[in-house]
C-alpha positions, 0 to 999 in steps of 0.5 A, a space after each residue: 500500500 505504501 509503495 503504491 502511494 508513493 508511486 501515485 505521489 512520485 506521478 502527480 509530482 511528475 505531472 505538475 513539473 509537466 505542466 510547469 514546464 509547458 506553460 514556462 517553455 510555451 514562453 520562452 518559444 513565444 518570446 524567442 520566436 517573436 525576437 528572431 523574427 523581429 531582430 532579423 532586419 536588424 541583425 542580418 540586413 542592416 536596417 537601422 534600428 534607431 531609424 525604425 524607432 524614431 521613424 516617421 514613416 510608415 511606407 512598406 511599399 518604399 522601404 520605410 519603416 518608422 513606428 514613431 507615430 505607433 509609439 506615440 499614439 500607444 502612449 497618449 491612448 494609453 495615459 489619456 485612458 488612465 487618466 479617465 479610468 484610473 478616478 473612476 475605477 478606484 472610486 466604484 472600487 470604494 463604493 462597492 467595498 466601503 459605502 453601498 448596501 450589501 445588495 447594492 454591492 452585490 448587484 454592481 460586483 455582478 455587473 463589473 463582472 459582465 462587463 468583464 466578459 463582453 469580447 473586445 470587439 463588442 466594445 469597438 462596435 459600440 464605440 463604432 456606433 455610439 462614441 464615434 458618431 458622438 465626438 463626430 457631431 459634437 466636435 463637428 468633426 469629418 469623421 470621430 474615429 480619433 484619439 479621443 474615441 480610443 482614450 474613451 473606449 480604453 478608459 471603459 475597458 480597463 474599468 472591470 479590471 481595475 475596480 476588481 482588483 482595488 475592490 479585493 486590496 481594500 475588502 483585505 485591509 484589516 477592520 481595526 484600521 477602520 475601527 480605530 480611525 472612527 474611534 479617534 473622531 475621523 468621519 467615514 470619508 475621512 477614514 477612506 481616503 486617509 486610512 484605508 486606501 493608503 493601506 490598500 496602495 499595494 493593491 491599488 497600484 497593482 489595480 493600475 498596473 493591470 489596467 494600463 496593461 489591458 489598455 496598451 494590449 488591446 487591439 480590436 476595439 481599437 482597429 474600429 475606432 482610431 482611424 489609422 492613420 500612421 502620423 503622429 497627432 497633433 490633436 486629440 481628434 486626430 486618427 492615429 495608428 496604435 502599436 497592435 493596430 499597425 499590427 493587426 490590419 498589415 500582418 495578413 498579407 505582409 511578407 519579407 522584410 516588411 512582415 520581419 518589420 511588423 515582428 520587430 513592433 511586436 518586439 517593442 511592444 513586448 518591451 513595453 509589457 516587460 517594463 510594465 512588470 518590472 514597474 509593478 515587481 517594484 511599486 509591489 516590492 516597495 509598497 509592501 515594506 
């Protein structure tokens, strides 16, 4: 009977390095596939890579390749969605775990979670069909596939992920930090934001980090509402082209050096969800201490 336990213990043991192994190995292919493509230019056909970054053009058709424009329209999609949806996110997280009725909570938890499981490209159709033509009569603009419309649905999508995980890091701060604020005459409001949310920060902060993730990743709802366009913006109602955009609309029918080019965004891009983490490792290490 022992030797039989152990031998069941020896290949369950067995079958989760298994599975270890492929979900780490599944990575490093991934990762390593991705860069050899993406580097070959680079590496073997002696295309600049300071010119590739800080490009202007994005020209396939004449050998230009400059994702500048990308970069930018990444970051100020990304920031200006953090901007809306951050205040936002952490506020409902606040509502839901600090002031509403337990039915109330209960119920907006439930829709937080819906919102959650609507697919990417239902989000774009209804920008498509609601924000768009909005910013277009409201701003009296040619057209209102803009920045603006990709900050606004990006500032939405980034809501369930943000409020879940804020909503967990504040429902973990101890009762007695509460208790022993409202015990030394702090109000409620005054116990939240000078208690209970400097104690969730680590949370909160990681809340944030996940949210800008989802928003610099995400690519169909975007494709419906940035007008790609590969310039650099020089308005909030300017068409932009992201980094997964470029990707995504050229990557079906590119091939040679230009599909190894849209390989060495997915690079930058890459880089960019790396530095992400190493932020959130940090702000964690240091919010913890």
């Amino acid at each position: 009977m022992k030797g039989a336990k152990y031998a069941i213990d020896a290949a369950s043991e067995n079958i989760f390095k298994l599975c270890a192994l492929v979900a780490v190995i599944s990575l490093l292919v991934i990762i390593g596939f991705v860069f050899y493509k993406g580097l070959t230019p680079f590496i073997s056909k002696g295309y600049s890579f300071f010119d590739f970054i800080f490009g202007r053009e994005w020209v396939p058709s004449a050998d230009k390749f400059g994702i500048l424009p990308m970069i930018l329209a990444s970051i100020y999609g990304t920031l200006g969605s953090l901007i809306i949806g951050v205040p936002v996110g952490i506020m409902t997280a606040v509502f839901i775990a600090e002031i509403a009725q337990k039915k109330v909570a209960k119920v907006l938890s439930q829709g937080v979670e819906l919102l959650a499981g609507i697919p990417s490209v239902l989000f774009g159709v209804f920008a498509l069909g609601v924000i768009v033509p909005a910013i277009q009569d409201k701003l009296n603009l040619p057209k209102g596939q803009s920045l603006l419309a990709i900050i606004i649905v990006l500032s939405i999508m980034m809501l369930p992920t943000i409020i879940s995980v804020a909503e967990t890091a504040i429902r973990a701060v101890p009762n007695y930090y509460k208790e022993a604020s409202l015990a030394l005459g702090a109000s409620k409001i005054e116990t939240i934001f000078k208690v209970i949310l400097p104690a969730a920060k680590s949370g909160i902060l990681t809340a944030v980090v996940l949210g800008t993730g989802r928003a610099i990743g995400e690519t169909m709802a975007v494709i419906l509402v940035a007008g790609n366009s590969p310039v650099i913006p020089k308005s909030i109602t300017d068409g932009v082209r992201p980094l997964t955009t470029n990707i995504a609309l050229e990557m079906g029918y590119a091939f040679g050096t230009h599909e190894e080019m849209l390989f060495a965004t997915g690079v930058v891009l890459f880089s960019f969800i790396l530095l992400l983490n190493f932020i959130l490792a940090k702000i964690s290490a240091k919010a913890g201490n």
